[in-house]
TITI-125234 format. One record per residue (C-alpha): residue in three letters; x, z, y. Coordinates in steps of 0.2 Angstrom, whole numbers, plus 2048, in hexadecimal, padded with zeros to 3 digits. Example, Ala and Ser with C-alpha at 12.3 -4.5 7.8 and 13.67 -1.06 7.14 Angstrom:
residues 2
ALA83E8277EA SER8448247FB 
END
This chain:
residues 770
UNK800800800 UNK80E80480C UNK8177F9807 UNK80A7EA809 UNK8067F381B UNK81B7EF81F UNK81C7DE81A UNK80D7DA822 UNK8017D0814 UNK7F27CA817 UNK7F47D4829 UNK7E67C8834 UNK7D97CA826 UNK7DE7DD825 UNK7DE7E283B UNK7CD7D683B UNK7C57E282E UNK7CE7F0837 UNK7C57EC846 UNK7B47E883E UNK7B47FA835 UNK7B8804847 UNK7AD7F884E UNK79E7FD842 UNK7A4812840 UNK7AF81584E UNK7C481884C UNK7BF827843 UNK7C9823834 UNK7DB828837 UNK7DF81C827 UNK7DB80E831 UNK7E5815840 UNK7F3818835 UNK7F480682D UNK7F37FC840 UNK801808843 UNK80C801836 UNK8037F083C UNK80C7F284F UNK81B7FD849 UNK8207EC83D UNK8187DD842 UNK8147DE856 UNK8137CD85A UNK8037CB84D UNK7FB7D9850 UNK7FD7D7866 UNK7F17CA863 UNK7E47D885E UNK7E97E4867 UNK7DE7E4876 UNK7CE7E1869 UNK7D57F0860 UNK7D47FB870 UNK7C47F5875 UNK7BD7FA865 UNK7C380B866 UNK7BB80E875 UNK7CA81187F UNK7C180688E UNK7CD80E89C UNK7DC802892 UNK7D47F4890 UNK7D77E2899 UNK7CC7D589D UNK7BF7CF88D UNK7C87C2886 UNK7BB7C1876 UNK7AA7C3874 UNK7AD7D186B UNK7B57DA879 UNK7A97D5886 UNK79C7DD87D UNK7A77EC87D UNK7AB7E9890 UNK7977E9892 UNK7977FA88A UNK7A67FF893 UNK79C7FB8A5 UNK78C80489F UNK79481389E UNK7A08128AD UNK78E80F8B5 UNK78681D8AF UNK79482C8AF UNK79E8258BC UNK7AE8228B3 UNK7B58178A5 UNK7B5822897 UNK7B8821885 UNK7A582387A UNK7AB834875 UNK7B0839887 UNK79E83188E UNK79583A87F UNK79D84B882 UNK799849894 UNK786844892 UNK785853887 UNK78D85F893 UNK7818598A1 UNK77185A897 UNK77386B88C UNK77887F892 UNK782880883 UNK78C87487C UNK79A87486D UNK7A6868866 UNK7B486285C UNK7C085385E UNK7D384E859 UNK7E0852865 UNK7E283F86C UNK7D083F86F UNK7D083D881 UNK7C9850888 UNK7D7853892 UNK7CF84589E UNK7BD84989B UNK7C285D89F UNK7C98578AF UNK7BA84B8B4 UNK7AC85A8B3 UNK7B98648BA UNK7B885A8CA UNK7A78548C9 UNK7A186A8C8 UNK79C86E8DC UNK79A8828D2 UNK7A788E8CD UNK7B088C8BC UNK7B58958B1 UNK7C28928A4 UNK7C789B892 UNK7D789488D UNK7E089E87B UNK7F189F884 UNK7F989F895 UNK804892893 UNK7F3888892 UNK7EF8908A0 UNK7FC8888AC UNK7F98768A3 UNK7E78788A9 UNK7EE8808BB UNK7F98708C0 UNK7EB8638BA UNK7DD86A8C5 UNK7EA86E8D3 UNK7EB85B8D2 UNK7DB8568D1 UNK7D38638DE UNK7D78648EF UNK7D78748FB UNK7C68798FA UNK7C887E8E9 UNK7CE88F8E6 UNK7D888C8D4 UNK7DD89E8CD UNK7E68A68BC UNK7DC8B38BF UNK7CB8BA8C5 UNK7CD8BC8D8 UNK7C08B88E9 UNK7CC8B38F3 UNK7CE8A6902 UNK7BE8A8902 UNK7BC89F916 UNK7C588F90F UNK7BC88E900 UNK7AE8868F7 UNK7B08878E6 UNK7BB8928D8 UNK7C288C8C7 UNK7CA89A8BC UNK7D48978AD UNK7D88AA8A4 UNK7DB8AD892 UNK7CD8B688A UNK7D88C788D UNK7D38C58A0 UNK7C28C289E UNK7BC8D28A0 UNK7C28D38B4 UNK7B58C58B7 UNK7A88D28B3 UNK7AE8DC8C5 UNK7AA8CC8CF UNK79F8C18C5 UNK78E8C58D4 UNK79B8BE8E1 UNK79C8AD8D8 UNK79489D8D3 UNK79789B8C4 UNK79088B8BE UNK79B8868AC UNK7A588D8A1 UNK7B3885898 UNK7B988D888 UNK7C7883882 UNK7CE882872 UNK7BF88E86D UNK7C789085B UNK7CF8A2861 UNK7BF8A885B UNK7C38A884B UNK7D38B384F UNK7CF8C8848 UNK7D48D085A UNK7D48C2866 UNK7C48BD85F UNK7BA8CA85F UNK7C08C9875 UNK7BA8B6878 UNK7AA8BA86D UNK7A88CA878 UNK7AC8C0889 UNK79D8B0884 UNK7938BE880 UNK7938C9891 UNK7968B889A UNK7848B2893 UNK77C8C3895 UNK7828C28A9 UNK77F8AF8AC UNK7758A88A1 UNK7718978AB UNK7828928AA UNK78988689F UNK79388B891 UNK79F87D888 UNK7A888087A UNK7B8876876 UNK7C1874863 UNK7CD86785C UNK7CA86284A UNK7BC871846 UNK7B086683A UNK7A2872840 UNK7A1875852 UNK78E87C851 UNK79588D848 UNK79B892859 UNK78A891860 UNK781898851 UNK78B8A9853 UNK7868AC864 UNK7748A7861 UNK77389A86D UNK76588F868 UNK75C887876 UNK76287A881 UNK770879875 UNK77D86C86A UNK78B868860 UNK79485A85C UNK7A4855852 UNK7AD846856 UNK7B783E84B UNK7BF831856 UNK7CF82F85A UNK7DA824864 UNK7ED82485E UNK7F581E84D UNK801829843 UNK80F825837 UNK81483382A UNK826833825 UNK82E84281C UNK83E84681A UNK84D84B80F UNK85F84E811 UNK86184181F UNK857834817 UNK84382E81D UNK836826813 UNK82381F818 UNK815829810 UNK80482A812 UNK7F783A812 UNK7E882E813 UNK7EB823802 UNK7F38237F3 UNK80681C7F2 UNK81681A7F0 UNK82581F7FE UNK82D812808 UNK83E81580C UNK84281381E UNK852808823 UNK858812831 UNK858827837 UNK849822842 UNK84A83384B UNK85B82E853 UNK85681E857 UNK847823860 UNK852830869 UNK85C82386C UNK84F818874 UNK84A826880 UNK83E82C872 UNK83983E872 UNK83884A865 UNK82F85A860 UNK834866852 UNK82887284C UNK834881847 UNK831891843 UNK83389E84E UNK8428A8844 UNK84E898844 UNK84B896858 UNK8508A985A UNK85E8A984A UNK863895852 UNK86388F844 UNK85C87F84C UNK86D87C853 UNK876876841 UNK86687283A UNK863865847 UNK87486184D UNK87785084B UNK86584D855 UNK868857863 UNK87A84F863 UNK87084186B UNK86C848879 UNK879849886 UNK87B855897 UNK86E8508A4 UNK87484B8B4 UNK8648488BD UNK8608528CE UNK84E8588C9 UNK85485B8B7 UNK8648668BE UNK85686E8CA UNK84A8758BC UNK85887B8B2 UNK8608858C0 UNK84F88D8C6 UNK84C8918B2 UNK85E8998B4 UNK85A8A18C1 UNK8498AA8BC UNK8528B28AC UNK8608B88B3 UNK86D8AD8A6 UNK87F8A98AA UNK88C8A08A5 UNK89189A894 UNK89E8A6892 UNK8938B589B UNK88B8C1891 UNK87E8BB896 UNK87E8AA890 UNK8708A288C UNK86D89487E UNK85D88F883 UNK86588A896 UNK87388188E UNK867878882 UNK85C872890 UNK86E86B897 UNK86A85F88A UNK85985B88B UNK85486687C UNK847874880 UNK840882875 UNK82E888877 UNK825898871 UNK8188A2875 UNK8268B0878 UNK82E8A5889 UNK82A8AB898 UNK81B8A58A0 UNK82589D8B1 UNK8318988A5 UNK82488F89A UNK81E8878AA UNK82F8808AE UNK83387C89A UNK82386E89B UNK8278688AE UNK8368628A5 UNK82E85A896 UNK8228528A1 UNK82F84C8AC UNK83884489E UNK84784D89B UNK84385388B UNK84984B87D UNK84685886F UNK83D86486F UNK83E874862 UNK82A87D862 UNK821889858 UNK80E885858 UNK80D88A86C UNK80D87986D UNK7FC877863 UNK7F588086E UNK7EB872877 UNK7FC86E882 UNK7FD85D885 UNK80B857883 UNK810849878 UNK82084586E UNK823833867 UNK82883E855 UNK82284D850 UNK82C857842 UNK824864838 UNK83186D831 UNK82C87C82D UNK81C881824 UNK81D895827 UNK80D89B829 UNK80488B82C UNK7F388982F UNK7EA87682D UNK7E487883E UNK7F587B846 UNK7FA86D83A UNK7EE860842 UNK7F0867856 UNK805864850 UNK804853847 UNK7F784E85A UNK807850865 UNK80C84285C UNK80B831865 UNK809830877 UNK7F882A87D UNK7FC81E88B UNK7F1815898 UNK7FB804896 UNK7EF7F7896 UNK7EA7F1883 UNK7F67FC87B UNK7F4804869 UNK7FF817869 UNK80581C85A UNK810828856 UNK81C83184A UNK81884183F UNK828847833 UNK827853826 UNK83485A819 UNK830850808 UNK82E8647FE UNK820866809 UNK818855807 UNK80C85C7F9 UNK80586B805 UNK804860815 UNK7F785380D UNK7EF862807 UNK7EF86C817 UNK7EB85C821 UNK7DC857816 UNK7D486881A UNK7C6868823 UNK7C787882F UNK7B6880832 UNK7B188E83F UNK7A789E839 UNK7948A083E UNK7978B3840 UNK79E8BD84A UNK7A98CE846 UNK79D8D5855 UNK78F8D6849 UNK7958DC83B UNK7988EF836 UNK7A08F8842 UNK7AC901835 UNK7B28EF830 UNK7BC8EF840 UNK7CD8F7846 UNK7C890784A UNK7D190285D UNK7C68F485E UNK7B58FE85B UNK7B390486D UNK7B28F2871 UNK7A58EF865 UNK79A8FC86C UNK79C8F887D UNK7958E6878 UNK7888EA871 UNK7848F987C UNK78A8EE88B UNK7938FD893 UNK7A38F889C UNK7AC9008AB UNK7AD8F08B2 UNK7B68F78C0 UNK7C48FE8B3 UNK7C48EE8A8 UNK7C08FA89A UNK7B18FF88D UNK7A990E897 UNK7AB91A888 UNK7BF91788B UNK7BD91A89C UNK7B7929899 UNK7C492F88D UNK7D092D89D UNK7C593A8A8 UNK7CD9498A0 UNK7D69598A7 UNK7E695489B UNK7E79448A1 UNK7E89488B4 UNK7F59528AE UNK7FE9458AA UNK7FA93D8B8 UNK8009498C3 UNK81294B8BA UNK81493B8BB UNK80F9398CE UNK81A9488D2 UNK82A9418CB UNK82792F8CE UNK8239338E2 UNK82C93B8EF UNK82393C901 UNK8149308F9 UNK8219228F6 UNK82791C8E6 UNK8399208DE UNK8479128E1 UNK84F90F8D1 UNK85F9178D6 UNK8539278DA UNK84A9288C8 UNK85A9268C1 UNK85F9358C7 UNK85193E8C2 UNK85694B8B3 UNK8579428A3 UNK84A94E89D UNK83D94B8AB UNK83E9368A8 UNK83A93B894 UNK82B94589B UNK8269358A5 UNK82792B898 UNK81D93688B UNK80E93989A UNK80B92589A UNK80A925889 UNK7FF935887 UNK7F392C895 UNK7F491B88D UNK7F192587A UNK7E192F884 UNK7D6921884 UNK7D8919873 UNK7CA91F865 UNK7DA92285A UNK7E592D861 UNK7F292C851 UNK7FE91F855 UNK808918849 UNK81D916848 UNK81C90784E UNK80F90785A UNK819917865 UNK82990E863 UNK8228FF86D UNK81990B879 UNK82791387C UNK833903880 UNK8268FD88B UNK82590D897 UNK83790989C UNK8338F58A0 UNK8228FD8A8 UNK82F9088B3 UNK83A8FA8B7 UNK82B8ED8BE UNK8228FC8C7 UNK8338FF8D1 UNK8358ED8D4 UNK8408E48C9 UNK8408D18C6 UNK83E8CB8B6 UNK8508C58B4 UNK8538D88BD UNK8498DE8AD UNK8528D58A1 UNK8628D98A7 UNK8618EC8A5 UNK8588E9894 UNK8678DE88C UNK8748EC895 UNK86B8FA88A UNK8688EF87B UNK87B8E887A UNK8818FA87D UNK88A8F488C UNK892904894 UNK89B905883 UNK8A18F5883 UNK8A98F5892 UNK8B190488C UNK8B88FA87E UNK8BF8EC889 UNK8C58F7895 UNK8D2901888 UNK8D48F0880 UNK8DB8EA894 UNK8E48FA897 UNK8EF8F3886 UNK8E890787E UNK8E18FD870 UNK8E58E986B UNK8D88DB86E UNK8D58D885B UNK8D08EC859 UNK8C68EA869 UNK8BB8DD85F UNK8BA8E684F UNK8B28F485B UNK8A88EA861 UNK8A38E1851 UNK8A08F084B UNK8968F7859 UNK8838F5856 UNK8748F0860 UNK8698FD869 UNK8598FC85E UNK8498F9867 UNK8398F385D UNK8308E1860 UNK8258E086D UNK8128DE866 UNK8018E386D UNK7FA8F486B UNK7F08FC863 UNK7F48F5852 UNK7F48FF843 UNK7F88EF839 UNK80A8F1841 UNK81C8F3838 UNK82D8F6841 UNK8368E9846 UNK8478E984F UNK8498DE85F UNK85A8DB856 UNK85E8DF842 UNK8648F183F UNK8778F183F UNK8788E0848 UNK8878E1853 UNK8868E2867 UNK88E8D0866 UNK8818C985C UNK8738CD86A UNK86C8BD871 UNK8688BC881 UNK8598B1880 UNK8518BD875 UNK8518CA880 UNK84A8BF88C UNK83C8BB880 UNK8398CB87C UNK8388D588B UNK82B8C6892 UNK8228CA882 UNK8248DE88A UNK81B8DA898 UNK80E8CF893 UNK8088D4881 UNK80B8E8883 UNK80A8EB897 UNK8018DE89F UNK7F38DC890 UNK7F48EE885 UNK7FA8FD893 UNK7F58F88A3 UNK7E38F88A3 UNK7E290A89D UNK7EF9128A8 UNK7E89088B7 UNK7D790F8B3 UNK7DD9228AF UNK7E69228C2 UNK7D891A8CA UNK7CB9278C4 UNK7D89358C7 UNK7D992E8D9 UNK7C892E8D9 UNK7C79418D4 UNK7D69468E1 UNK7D79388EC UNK7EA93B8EA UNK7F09288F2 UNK7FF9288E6 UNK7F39258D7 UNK7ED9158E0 UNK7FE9108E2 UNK8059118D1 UNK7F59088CB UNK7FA8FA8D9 UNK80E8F88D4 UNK8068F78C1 UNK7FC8ED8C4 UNK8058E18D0 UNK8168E78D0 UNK8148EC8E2 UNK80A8F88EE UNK80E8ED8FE UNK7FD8E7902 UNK8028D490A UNK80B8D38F8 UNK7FC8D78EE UNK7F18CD8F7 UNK7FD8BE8F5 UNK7FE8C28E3 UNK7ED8C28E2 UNK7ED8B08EB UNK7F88AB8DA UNK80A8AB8E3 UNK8198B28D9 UNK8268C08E0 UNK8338B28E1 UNK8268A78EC UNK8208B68F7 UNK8328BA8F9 UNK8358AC905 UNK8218AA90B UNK81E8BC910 UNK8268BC922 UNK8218AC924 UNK80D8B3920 UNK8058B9930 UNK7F48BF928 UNK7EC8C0916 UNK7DD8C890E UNK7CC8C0906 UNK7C78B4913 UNK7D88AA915 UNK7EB8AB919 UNK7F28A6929 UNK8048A092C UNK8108A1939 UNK81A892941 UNK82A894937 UNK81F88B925 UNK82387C931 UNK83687C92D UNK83387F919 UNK83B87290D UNK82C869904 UNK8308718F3 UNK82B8828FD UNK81D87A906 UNK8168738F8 UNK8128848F2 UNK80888A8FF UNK800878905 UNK7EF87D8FD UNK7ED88C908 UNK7F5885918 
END
């Protein structure tokens, strides 16, 4: 079959049946798409001659030239119809999706990766006159969605990571994008807005235990508030979209559809020891060898690349040998913008050079167009890691399933290497990023997906899956079925008994108004404050070493105080009490590259090894001994940063016990200490300690409770910084703004003179607001 598909027989009567089935079905069978692949990849010059019927028949209208057949004026008919009637040329499944948006109050589906809704997002995006809100599963989504609307919007529209009413003179209407974790701070403004759709994106999450049970609990109390908005709920590859509708009982006004079609061709190759051969997950067959390594000549040809890799050999680098010869293809960047990205990425963690302690392999790999990309980068980091790709510097890039997440960002191949904990529908969102969907005119994409030959059997397996949502909900079952840390949030759901105000269930809340926690409130407040103002970090460090242990036990005893489950485990009070220090370092200021600096200093046991070196260059002991010292010398343990509470929860090193100081990487403490403050402060601690100090200020009307809840929260008390934070600035943006910032609060911000003499790059940041 393969081989037939290669050497091209019978290939006019095969692409004219080819068309005639997508004309009759649709391009929903991605046999077919996979066979006119082999068609363009071997024999263009043929298959050119159908390529603009092909394209025509797939209903990608926006691509397509002037009918030059009857069979693709008919289609240029259809095309016009429904450029008449939704105001754009979209693709069937883009006009049917729209139609059904417009018509129902509830609307779910399911389509392939390549299927067009990043465009229909960004046309009812544009087309809404109301607030939007939308429910993305990661923040990294979260800024792809950010920079599209930023682009289609113009300053009217208030765009926000958050829940904030803000610029409330210049504006007209809000669009939100939060991860379910943040949904509950809509609740404190939701009767200040106008809420008119909601977005849930990549809706699968709610089949996650813990994260689930959040989204579920967030359509729930979104539908309860507003139930005239629209709610629509986005899947890729889910064979039954209805299930999310079913579990929420929403019946009237209400439909699912699945779409099947798709709009880019894949090639399958897998892989062994150096060598390639054709396969095919869709029919039965024999391998084709393949002449050449067709990864270095596409790397060669200014193709791009994306490994799927597990997390372990990004953080162990075992991807350096493993890949060597590709990334051997790619040499140092010399463009101006390139150079750019890199240097503010440098910047941001704080990494020096090569032969610094601080070294950092993901810089020196980005020197080469090779990028790395986790859930575990920072967020601005992220952000800068995908400008680059877009930009087209990237040649390779080495991904855990982050990628999946409804990114989008193709690769001409994709390589699955590794099969760890794989699920079919990270398989299919992975094998989408292959092939880039173009706009040329009456082009057929196709694109590259690899796999290692030992994991041939179990990816046709996996890929053949069909992936199905459940129709229930862990809300409605038994309350004793779920983590006893979780019930509160149960009960508040069904009870619908929130402290909005605290961003917590109300029965928490009031674990938090206790005589034992203003007790620890006020220890804390005494030691952390002197004349009402907080401690410089010099100052706390000179605090006694026994007061600073007392600190540190009060946050966790007022964090502990609102939990149903008061027992921690190991694990959990190891993480706890690794964050406390990182809490300590934010509140009194520190950057993140600040941060990360004092963490890899007490991890790499730093003091200690400059005591080494320094006997080892006063000639007291030799340079070799001095090695074996420090060979010898381990690594400061500190556990894995990981949400709380979680009884499930093991100890885990940062680092391996015994590893040596001169194993500590960099880069992973960069990764681990964003994972710090994002997954234990800013999503499990924050909320509960913020609460406890407002309601103690509430009781006292102590001012310093208010501040510590502000520098928490927002890393600051200075009120023209939190309202510039609150306007979506960064600390390294309102650095340079702030004295250039004559006024700020809900209704707008004014600026002085002096934005006149900013570079663009500066001005471009706060162009929206001027």
């Amino acid at each position: 079959m393969l081989e037939s598909w290669i050497e091209g027989v019978d290939i006019d009567r095969n692409l004219s049946s080819a068309i005639q089935e997508i004309h009759a079905e649709g391009p929903i069978s991605p046999a077919i798409l996979e066979k006119l692949a082999y068609y363009k990849r071997f024999h263009y010059e043929t298959f050119s001659t159908y390529e603009g019927r092909i394209v025509n028949v797939m209903g990608l209208f926006y691509k397509a030239s002037q009918p030059q057949s009857i069979l693709e004026h008919i289609y240029s008919i259809y095309s016009d119809t429904i450029e008449s009637e939704m105001g754009s040329r979209f693709t069937p499944v883009q006009a049917s999706a729209l139609k059904s948006i417009k018509t129902k109050k509830y609307f779910s589906f399911s389509a392939p990766t390549s299927s067009g809704k990043s465009y229909l997002f960004r046309d009812l995006i544009s087309k809404t006159e109301k607030d939007i809100v939308i429910v993305v599963p990661s923040r990294a989504l979260i800024s792809e969605y950010y920079y599209e609307i930023l682009s289609i919007t113009d300053s009217r529209t208030l765009v926000l990571q958050f829940i904030d009413n803000i610029n409330t003179e210049k504006t007209s209407q809000r669009v939100f994008i939060i991860t379910p974790e943040r949904g509950v701070e809509l609740f404190k403004r939701i009767h200040e807005l106008d809420i008119e759709l909601f977005l849930f994106d990549e809706a699968q999450i709610s089949e996650e235990e813990i994260r689930g049970m959040k989204f579920d609990s967030f359509v729930r109390r979104v539908d309860r508030v507003l139930p005239n908005a629209k709610k629509v709920f986005a899947h890729p590859f889910v064979s039954n979209p209805e299930a999310q509708l079913e579990k929420h009982k929403f019946k009237k006004n209400s439909l699912a559809k699945a779409y099947k079609q798709q709009c880019v061709g894949k090639i399958f190759i897998s892989h062994k020891d150096g060598n390639f051969s054709f396969f095919s997950p869709h029919v039965e067959c024999e391998t084709s060898l393949v002449k050449n390594n067709i990864i270095i000549d596409t790397l060669k040809d200014n193709g791009t690349l994306l490994v799927y890799v597990s997390k372990n050999s990004i953080y162990n680098n075992k991807i350096s040998t493993t890949f060597k010869q590709y990334t051997a293809c790619c040499p140092k960047l010399y463009q101006p913008e390139s150079l750019d990205i890199i240097d503010e990425l440098k910047k941001f963690i704080g990494a020096s050079s090569k032969s610094s302690e601080r070294y950092s392999l993901m810089i020196n790999m980005m020197e080469h167009g090779i990028v790395i990309h986790h859930g575990s980068i920072p967020l601005k980091a992220r952000l800068l890691i995908e400008k680059f790709i877009k930009r087209g510097f990237a040649k390779i890039c080495f991904s855990t399933s982050t990628l999946g997440q409804g990114i989008n960002m193709p690769f001409d191949i994709v390589w699955v290497h590794s099969f760890i904990n794989m699920k079919p529908l990270t398989l299919k969102n992975l094998i989408g990023r292959a092939g880039r969907t173009t706009s040329t005119t009456n082009r057929f994409d196709y694109g590259y997906t690899i796999v290692e030959e030992k994991n041939v059997p179990t990816f046709k397996s996996r890929y053949k899956e069909q992936f199905e949502i459940t129709s229930t909900s862990l809300l409605d079952g038994a309350l004793e079925a779920i983590p006893t840390d979780h019930q509160d949030l149960i009960e508040a759901i069904r009870n619908n008994d929130f402290a909005d105000d605290l961003n917590l269930p109300q029965i928490q809340a009031d674990r938090l108004h206790q005589d034992s926690v203003f007790s620890d409130v006020e220890y804390i407040l005494k030691n952390l404050f002197e004349n009402n103002k907080l401690l410089s970090g010099n100052d706390y460090y000179e605090l006694p070493k026994g007061t600073r242990k007392k600190v540190k036990k009060h946050f966790g005893s007022i964090y502990t105080a609102h939990l149903r489950d008061k027992n921690l485990t190991i694990a959990e009070k190891s993480i706890l009490s690794a964050a406390i220090p990182i809490l300590l370092w934010q509140v009194q200021g520190k950057s993140f590259s600040e941060i990360v600096s004092l963490r890899h200093a007490y991890l790499s046991k730093k003091s200690e090894r400059f005591r080494i070196r320094a006997l080892a260059k006063q000639k007291e002991i030799s340079q070799n001994e001095a090695l074996q010292r420090l060979s010898k010398l381990e690594a400061q343990y500190s556990p894995k940063a990981s949400t709380i509470p979680n009884k499930s929860l093991r100890p885990v090193g940062v680092f391996e016990r015994g590893a040596s100081v001169l194993e500590v990487s960099y880069d992973i403490i960069v990764y681990d200490t964003y994972d710090y403050l994002d997954k234990v402060i800013s999503i499990s601690i924050a909320d509960p300690l913020c609460a406890a100090l407002k309601i103690y200020f509430k009781e006292t009307g102590d001012i310093r409770a208010l501040a510590l809840s502000n520098y928490i929260r927002f890393g600051t008390n200075d009120d023209k910084e939190i309202w510039l934070l609150r306007y979506g600035f960064s600390f390294e943006d309102i650095e340079w703004m702030k004295d250039m910032v004559e006024d700020v609060s809900s209704n707008k911000i004014t600026f002085t003179s002096k934005i006149s003499t900013l570079p663009y790059r500066k001005y471009a940041v706060i162009e929206r607001f001027v």
